[in-house]
Every structure is written in C-alpha cells, then in structure tokens.
NUKE-697738 format. One record per residue: x, y, z of N, C-alpha, C, O, CB in turn; residue number from 1. Coordinates in nm, 3 decimals. Glycine has a CB too. Layout:
N
> X  Y  Z  X  Y  Z  X  Y  Z  X  Y  Z  X  Y  Z  NUM
...
This chain:
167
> 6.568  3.616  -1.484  6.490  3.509  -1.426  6.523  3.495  -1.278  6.643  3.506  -1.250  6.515  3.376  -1.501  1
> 6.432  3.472  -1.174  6.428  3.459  -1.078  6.534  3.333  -1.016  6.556  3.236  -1.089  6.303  3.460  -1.067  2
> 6.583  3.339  -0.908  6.632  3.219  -0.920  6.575  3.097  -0.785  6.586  3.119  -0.664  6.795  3.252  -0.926  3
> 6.527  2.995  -0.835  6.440  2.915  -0.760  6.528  2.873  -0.642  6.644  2.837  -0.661  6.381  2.793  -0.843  4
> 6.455  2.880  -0.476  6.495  2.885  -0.423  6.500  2.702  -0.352  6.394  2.639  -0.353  6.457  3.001  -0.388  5
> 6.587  2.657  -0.314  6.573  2.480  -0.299  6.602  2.479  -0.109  6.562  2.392  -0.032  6.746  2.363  -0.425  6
> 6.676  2.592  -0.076  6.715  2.528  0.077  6.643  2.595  0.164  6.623  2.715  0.148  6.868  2.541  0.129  7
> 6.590  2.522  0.276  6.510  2.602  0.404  6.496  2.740  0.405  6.591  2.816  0.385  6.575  2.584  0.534  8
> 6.387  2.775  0.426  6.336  2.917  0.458  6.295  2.968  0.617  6.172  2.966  0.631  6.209  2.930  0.372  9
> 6.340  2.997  0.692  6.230  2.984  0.814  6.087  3.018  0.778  6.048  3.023  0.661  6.267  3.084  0.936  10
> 6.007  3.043  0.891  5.855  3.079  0.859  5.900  3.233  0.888  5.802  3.306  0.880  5.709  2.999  0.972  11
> 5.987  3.285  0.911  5.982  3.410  0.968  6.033  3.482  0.788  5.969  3.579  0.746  6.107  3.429  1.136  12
> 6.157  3.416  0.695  6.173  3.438  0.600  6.069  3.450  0.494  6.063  3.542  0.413  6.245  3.376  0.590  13
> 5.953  3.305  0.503  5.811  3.288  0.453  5.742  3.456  0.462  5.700  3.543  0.385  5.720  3.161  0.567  14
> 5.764  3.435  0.602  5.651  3.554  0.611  5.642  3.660  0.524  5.553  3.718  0.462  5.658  3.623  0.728  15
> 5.836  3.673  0.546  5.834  3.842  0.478  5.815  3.839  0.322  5.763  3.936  0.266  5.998  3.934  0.504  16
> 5.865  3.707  0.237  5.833  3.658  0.133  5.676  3.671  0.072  5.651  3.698  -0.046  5.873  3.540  0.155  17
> 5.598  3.651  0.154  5.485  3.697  0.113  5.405  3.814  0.186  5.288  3.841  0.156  5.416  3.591  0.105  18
> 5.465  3.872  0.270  5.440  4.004  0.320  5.316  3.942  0.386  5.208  3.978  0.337  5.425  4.138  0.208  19
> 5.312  3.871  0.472  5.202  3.861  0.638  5.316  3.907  0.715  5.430  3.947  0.690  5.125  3.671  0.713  20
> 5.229  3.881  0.837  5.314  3.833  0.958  5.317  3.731  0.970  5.247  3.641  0.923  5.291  3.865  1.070  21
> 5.449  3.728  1.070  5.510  3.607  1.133  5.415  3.505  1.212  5.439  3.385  1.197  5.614  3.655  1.229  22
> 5.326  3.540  1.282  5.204  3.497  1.312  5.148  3.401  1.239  5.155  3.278  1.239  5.130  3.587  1.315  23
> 5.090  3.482  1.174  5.015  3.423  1.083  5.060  3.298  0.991  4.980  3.208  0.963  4.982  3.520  1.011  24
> 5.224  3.300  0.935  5.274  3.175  0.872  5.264  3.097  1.014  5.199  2.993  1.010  5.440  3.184  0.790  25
> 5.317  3.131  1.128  5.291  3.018  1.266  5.180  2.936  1.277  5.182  2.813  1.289  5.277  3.086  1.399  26
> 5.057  3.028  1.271  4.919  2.988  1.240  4.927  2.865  1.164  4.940  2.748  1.201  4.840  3.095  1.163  27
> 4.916  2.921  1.043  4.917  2.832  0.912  4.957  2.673  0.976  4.877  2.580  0.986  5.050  2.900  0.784  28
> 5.097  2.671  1.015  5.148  2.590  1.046  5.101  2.476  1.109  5.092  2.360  1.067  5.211  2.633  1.087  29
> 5.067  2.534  1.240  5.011  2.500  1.375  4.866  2.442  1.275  4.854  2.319  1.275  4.992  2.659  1.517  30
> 4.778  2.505  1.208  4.661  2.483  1.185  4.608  2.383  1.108  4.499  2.326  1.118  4.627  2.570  1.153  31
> 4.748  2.358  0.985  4.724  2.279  0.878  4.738  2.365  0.742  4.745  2.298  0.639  4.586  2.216  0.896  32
> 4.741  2.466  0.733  4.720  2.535  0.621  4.896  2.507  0.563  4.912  2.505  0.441  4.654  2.711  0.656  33
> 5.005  2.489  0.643  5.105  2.457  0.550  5.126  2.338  0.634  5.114  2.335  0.756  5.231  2.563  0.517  34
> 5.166  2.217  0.537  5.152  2.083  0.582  5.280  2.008  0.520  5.375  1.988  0.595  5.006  2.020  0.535  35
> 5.285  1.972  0.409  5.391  1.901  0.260  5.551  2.010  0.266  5.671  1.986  0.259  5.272  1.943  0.038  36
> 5.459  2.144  0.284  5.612  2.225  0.240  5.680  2.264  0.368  5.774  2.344  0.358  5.591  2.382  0.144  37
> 5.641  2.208  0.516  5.712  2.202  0.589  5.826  2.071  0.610  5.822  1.956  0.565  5.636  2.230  0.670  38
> 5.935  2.143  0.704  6.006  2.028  0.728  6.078  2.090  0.892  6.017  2.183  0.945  6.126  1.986  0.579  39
> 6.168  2.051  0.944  6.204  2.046  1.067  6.369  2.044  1.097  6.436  1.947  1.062  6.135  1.933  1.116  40
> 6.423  2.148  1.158  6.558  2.206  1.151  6.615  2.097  1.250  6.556  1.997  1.288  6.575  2.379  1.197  41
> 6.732  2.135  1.281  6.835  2.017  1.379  6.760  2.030  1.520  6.731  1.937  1.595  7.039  2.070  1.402  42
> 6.737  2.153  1.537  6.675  2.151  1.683  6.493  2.125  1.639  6.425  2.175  1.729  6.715  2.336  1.783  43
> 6.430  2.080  1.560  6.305  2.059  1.590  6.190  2.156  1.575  6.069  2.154  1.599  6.311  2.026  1.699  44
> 6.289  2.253  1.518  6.212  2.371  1.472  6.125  2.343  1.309  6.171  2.257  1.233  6.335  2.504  1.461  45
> 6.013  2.415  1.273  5.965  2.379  1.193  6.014  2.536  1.065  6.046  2.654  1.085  5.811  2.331  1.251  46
> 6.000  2.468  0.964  6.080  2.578  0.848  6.016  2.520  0.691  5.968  2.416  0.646  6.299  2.555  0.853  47
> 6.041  2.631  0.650  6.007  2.582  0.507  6.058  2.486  0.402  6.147  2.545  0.341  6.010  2.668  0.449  48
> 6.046  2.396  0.366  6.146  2.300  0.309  6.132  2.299  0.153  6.213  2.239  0.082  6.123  2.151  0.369  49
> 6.006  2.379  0.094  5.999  2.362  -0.013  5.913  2.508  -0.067  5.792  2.514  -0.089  5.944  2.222  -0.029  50
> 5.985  2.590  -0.078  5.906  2.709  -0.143  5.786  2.701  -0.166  5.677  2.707  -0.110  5.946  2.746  -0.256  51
> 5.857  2.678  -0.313  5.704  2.620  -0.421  5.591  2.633  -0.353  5.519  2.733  -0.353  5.692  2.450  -0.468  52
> 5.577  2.544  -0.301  5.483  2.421  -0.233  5.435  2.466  -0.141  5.320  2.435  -0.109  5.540  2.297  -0.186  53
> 5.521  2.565  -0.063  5.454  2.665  0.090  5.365  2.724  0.002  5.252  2.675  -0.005  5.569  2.803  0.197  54
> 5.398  2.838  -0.079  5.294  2.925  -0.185  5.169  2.855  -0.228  5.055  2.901  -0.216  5.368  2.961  -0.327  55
> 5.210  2.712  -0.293  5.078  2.651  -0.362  4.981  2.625  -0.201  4.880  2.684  -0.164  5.123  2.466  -0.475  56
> 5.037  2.545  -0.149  4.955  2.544  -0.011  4.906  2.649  0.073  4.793  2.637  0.121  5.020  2.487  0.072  57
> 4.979  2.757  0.098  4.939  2.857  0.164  4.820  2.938  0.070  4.734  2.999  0.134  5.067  2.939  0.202  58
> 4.811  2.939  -0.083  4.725  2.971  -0.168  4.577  2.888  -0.129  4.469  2.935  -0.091  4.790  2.942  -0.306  59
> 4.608  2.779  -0.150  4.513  2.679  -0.172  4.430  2.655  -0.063  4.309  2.633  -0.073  4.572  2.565  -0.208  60
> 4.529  2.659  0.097  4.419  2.635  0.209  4.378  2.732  0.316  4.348  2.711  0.433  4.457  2.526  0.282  61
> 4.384  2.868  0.234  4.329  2.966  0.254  4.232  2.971  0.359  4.254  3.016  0.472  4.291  2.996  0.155  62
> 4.100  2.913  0.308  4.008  2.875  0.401  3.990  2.760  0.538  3.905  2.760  0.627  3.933  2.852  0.323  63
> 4.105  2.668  0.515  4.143  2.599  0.610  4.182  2.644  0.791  4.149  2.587  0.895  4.242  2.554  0.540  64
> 4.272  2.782  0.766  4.327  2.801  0.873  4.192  2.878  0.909  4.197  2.884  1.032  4.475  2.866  0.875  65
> 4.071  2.942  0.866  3.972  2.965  0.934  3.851  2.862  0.981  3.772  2.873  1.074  3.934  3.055  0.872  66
> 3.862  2.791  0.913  3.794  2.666  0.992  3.827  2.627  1.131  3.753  2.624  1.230  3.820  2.546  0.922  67
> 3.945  2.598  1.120  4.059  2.529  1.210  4.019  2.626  1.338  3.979  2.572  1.441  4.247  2.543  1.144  68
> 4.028  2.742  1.332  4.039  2.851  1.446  3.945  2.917  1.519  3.954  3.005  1.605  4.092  2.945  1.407  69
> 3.820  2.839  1.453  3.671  2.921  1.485  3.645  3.012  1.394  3.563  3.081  1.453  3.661  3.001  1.619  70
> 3.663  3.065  1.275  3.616  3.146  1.214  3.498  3.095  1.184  3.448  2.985  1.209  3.686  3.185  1.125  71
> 3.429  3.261  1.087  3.292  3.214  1.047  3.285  3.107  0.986  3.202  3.025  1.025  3.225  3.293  0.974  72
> 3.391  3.067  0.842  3.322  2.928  0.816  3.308  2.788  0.915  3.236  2.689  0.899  3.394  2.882  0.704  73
> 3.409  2.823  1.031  3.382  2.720  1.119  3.241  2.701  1.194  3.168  2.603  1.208  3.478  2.733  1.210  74
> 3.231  2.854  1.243  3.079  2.864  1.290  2.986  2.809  1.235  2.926  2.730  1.309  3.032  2.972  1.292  75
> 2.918  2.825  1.057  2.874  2.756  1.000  2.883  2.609  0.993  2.775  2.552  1.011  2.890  2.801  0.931  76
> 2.981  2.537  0.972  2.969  2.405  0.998  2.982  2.336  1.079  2.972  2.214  1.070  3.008  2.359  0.955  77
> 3.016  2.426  1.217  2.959  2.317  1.316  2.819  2.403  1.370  2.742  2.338  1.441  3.087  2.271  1.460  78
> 2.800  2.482  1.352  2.610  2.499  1.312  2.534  2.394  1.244  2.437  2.340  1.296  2.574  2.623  1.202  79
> 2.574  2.370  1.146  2.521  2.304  1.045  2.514  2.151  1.095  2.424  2.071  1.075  2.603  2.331  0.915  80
> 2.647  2.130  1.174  2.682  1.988  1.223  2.578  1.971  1.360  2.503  1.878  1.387  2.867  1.973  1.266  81
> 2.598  2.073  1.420  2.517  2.022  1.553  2.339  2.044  1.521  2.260  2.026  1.614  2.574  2.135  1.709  82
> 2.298  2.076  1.409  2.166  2.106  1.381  2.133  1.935  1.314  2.020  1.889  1.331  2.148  2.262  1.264  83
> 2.215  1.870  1.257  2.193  1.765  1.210  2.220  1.684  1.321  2.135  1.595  1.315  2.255  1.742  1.097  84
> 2.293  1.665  1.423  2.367  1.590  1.510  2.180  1.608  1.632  2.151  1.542  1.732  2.572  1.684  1.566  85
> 2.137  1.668  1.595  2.003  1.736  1.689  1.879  1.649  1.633  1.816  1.569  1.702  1.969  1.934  1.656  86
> 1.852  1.680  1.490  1.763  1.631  1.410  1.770  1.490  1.400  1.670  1.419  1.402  1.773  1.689  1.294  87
> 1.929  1.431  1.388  1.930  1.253  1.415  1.867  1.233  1.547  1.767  1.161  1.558  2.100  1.173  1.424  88
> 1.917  1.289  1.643  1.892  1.238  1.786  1.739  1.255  1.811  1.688  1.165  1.879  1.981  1.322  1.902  89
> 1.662  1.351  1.769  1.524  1.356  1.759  1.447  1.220  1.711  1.363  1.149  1.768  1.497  1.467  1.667  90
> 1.515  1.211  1.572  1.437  1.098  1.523  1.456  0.977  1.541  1.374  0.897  1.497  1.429  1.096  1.418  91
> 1.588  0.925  1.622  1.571  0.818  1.706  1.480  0.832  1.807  1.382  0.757  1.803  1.681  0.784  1.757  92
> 1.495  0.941  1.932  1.373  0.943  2.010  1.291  0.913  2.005  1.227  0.845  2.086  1.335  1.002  2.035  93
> 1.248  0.973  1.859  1.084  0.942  1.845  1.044  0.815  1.805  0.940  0.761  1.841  1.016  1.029  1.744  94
> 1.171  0.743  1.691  1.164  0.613  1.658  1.159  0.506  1.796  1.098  0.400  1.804  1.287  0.589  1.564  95
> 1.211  0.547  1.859  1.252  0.460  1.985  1.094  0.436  2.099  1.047  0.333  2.145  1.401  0.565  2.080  96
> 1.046  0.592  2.114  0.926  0.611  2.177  0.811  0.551  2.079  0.699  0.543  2.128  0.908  0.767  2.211  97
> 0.827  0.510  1.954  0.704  0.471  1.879  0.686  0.303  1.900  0.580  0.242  1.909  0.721  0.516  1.709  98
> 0.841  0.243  1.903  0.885  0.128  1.897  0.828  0.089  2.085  0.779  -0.013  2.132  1.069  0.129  1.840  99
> 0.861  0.212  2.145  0.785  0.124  2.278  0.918  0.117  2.381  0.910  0.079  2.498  0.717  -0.072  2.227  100
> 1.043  0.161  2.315  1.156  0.192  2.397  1.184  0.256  2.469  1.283  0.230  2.538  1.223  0.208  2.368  101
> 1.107  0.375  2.489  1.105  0.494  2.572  0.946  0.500  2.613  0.864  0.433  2.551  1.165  0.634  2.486  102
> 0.914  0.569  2.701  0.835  0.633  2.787  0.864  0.754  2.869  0.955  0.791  2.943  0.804  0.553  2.858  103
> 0.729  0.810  2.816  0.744  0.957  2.891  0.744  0.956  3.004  0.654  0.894  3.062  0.656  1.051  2.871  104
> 0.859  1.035  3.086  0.897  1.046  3.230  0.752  1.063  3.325  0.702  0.981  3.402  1.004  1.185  3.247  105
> 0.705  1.205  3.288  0.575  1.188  3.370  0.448  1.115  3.363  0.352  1.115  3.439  0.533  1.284  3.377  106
> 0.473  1.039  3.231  0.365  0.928  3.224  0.408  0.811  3.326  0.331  0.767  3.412  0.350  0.865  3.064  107
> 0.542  0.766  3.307  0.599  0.686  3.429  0.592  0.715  3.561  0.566  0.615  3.629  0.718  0.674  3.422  108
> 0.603  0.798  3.611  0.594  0.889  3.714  0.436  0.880  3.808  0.415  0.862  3.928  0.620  1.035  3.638  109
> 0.345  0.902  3.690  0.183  0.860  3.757  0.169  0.740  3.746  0.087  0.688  3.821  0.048  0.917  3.691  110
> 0.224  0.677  3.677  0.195  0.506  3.681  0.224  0.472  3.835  0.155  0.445  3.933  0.316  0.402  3.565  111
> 0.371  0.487  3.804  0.440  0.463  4.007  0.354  0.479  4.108  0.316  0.396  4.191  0.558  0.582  4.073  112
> 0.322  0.605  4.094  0.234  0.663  4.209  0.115  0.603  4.222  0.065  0.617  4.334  0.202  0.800  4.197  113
> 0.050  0.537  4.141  -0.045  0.462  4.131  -0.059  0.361  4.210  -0.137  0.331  4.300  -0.049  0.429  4.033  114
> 0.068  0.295  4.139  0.096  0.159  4.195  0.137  0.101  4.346  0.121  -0.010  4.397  0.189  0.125  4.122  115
> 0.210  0.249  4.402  0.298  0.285  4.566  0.107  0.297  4.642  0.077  0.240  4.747  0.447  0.518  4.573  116
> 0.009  0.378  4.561  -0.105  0.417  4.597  -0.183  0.287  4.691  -0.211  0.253  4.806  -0.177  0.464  4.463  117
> -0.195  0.247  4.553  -0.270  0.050  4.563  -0.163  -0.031  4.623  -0.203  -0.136  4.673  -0.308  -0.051  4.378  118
> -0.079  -0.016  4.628  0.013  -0.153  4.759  -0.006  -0.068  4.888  -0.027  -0.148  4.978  0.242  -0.193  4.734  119
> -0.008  0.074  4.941  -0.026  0.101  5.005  -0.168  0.071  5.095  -0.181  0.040  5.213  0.017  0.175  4.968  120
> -0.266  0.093  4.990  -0.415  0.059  5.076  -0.416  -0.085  5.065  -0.446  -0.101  5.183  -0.575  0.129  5.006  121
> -0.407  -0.226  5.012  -0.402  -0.337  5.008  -0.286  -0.352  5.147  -0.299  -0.461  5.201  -0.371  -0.386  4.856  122
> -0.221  -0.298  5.187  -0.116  -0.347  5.302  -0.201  -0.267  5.452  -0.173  -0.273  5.571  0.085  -0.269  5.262  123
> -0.276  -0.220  5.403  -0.327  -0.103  5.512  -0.465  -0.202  5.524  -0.515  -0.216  5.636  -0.352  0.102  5.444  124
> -0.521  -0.267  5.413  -0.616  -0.414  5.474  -0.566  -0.481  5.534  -0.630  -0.495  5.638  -0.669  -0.511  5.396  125
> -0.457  -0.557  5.532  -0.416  -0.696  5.549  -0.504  -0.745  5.721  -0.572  -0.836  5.767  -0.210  -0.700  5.549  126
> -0.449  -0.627  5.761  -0.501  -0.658  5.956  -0.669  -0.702  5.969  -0.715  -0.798  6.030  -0.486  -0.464  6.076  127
> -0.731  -0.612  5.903  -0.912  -0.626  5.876  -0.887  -0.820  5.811  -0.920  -0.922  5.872  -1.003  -0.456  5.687  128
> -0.825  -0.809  5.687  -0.866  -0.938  5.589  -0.789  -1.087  5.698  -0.823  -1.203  5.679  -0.765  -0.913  5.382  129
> -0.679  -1.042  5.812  -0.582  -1.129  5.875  -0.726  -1.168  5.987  -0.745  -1.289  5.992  -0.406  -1.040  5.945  130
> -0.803  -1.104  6.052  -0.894  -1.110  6.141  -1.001  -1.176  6.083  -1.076  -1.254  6.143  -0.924  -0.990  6.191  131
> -1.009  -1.146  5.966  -1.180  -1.265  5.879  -1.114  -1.388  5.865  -1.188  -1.486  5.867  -1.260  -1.218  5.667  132
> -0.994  -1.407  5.852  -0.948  -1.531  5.812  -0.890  -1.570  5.922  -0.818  -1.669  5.910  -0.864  -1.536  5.699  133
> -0.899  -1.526  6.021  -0.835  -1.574  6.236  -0.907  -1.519  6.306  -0.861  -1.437  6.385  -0.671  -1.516  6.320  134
> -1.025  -1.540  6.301  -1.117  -1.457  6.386  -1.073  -1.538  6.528  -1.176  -1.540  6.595  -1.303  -1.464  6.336  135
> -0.971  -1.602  6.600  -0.916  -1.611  6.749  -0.815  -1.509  6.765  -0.762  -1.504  6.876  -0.851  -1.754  6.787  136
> -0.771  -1.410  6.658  -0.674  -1.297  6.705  -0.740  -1.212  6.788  -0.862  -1.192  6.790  -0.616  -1.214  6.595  137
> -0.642  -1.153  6.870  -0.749  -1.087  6.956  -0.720  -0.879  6.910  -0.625  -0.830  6.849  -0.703  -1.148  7.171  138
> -0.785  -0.841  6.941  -0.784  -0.695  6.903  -0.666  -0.633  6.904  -0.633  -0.541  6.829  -0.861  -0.620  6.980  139
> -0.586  -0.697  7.013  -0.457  -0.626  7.018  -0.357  -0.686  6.922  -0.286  -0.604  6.863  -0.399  -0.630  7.159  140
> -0.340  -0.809  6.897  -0.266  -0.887  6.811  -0.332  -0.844  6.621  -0.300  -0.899  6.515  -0.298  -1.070  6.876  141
> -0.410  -0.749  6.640  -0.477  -0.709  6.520  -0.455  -0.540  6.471  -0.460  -0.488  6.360  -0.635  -0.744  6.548  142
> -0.426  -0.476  6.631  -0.366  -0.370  6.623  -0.267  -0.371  6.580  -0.231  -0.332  6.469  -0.359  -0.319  6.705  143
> -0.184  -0.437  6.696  -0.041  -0.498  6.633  0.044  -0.482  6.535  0.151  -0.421  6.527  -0.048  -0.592  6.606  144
> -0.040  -0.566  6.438  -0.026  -0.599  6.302  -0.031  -0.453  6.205  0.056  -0.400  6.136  -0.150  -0.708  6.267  145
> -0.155  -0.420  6.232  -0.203  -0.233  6.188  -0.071  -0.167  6.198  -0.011  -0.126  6.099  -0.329  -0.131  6.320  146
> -0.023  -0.157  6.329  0.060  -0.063  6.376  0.215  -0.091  6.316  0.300  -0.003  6.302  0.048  -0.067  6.534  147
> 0.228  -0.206  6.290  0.340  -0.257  6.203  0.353  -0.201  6.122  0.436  -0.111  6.111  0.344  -0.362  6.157  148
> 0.262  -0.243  6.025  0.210  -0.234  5.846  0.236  -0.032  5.829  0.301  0.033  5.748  -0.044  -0.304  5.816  149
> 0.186  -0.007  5.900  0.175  0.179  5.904  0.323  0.205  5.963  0.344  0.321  5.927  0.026  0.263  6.035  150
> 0.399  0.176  6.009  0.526  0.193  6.052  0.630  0.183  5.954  0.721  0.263  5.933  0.550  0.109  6.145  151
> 0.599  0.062  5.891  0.698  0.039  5.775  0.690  0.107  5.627  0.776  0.118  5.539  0.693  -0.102  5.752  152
> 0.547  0.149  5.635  0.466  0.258  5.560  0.549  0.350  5.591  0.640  0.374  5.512  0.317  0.293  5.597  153
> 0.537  0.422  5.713  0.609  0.548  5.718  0.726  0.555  5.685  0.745  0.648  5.606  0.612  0.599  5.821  154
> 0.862  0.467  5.723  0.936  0.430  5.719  1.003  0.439  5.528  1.092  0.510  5.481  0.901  0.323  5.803  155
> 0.920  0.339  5.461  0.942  0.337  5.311  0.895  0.535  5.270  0.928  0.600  5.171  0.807  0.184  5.223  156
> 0.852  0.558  5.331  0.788  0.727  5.265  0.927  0.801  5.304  0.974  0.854  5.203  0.610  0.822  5.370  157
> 0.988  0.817  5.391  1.058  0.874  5.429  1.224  0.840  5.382  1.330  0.896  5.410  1.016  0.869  5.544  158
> 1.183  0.694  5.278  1.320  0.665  5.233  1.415  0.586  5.300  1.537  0.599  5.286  1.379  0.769  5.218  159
> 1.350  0.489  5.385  1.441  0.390  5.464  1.389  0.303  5.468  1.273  0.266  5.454  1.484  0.406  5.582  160
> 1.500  0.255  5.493  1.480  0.070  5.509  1.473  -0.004  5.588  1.521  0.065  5.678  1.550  -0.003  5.474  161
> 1.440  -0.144  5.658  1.400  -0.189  5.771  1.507  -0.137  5.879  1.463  -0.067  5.971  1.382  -0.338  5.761  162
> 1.600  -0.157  5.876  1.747  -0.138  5.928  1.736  0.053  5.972  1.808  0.089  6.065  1.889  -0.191  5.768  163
> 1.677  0.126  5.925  1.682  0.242  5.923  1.791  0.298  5.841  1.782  0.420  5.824  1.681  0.276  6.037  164
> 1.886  0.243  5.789  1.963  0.295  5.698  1.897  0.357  5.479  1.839  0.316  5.379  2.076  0.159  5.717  165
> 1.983  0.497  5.546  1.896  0.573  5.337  1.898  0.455  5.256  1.984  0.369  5.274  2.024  0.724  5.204  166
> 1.820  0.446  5.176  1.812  0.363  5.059  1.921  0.461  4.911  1.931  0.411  4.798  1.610  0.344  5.025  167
C-alpha cells in the first residue's frame, strides 16, 4: 500500500508527481486551477499542502486554467458574452429611440441647420422691419444696423464670440 502523503510538496515535487511541467503546476496556481490544496511556506512561497486534494482539483479544473488564459473555451465565452453584451445594448437603443430618448444624429443635425438658417434671415430683416416701424432713421443709421447684424453673423459662423474669443 502506498503510503499517503500529509506534509508539503512543492509545486515543483507536484509536478514531477504527476509528470507536467513545472510551469504548468505554476499556471494552475496563478490561474485558479489549484486553489484548497495550496498553502504557503515560511517565506511566502506557495506549495502543496494537501496531496489528495491538489489531484482532485488539478483533475477537476482542468478546463479552468484554459478559460483563465485565453484559451479556446475562453474565446467562446467571451464571444458569446460580448455578442449578448451587443444585442442588450441594441435593444435599449432602439427601446430608448422608440420611447423618444434618442434621436438620430443627422436628423438633429438638419433640424439645427434649419433653425441657424431661419434666425439667420429673420436677423438679416430686422434693419428693413426697424425702418417700417422708424421711418425718421435715416439710411445710414439703417445701414448701420445691416452692417452690425451681418458682422456678428460672420463672427458666430466662424465660431466666436462678441469678445472675439473661440467658443
């Protein structure tokens, strides 16, 4: 009969115990695949503390240390994760755009322009509509006014502000 082993193993002893490499029990380690049957030497080193238990674990989470590392099954589920993580975010969008929460950028976009359009020609009257309603202004005090209105026009097109400082 074998005789059961009770005191620390290193991972390097592990290893040869089950014929990997040394690596690879490191792996394990580092990854999660041995978790319960570790324990930790005087200096902080990590080691086997429980045979048994390395074997049942190192059996059991087999597939763990490839998750953990990018393997294919990892690939798959975070495939799988970011395809759902895609499909939620869609259907809020769309819930959100149905609800009236969102608007399409270039639908917003021609609205603006619309609107910059029509304050623009309504400010580009004012001098004509300032003269029906003061007909004692005199032509120049009407230019004036024109020459203002189109200044500050230019001014807002170009991205500044009364002050001349960027907006």
């Amino acid at each position: 009969m074998a005789k059961r082993r009770r005191d620390p193993l290193s991972l390097r002893g592990f290893a040869k115990l089950l014929g990997v490499d040394e690596a690879a029990v490191r792996k394990g380690a580092r990854t999660g695949r041995l978790t319960r049957s570790l324990g930790l030497d005087a200096k902080g080193r990590p080691h086997i503390a429980d045979v048994k238990l390395a074997r049942l674990e190192w059996a059991q989470n087999a597939t763990r240390s490839a998750r953990r590392t990018g393997g294919p099954l990892a690939s798959l589920a975070e495939a799988q994760r970011a395809q759902h993580v895609e499909r939620t975010r869609g259907l809020k969008l769309k819930n959100d755009r149905t609800a009236g929460r969102l608007l399409d950028a270039k639908e917003v976009e021609i609205s603006w322009a619309r609107q910059i359009t029509e304050a623009r020609t309504q400010l580009l009257g004012v001098p004509s509509r300032l003269k029906g309603k003061r007909p004692g202004l005199s032509v120049e005090d009407v230019r004036a006014c024109d020459e203002l209105i189109r200044e500050a026009l230019e001014e807002f097109a170009k991205g500044r502000s009364d002050d001349g400082a960027k907006s």
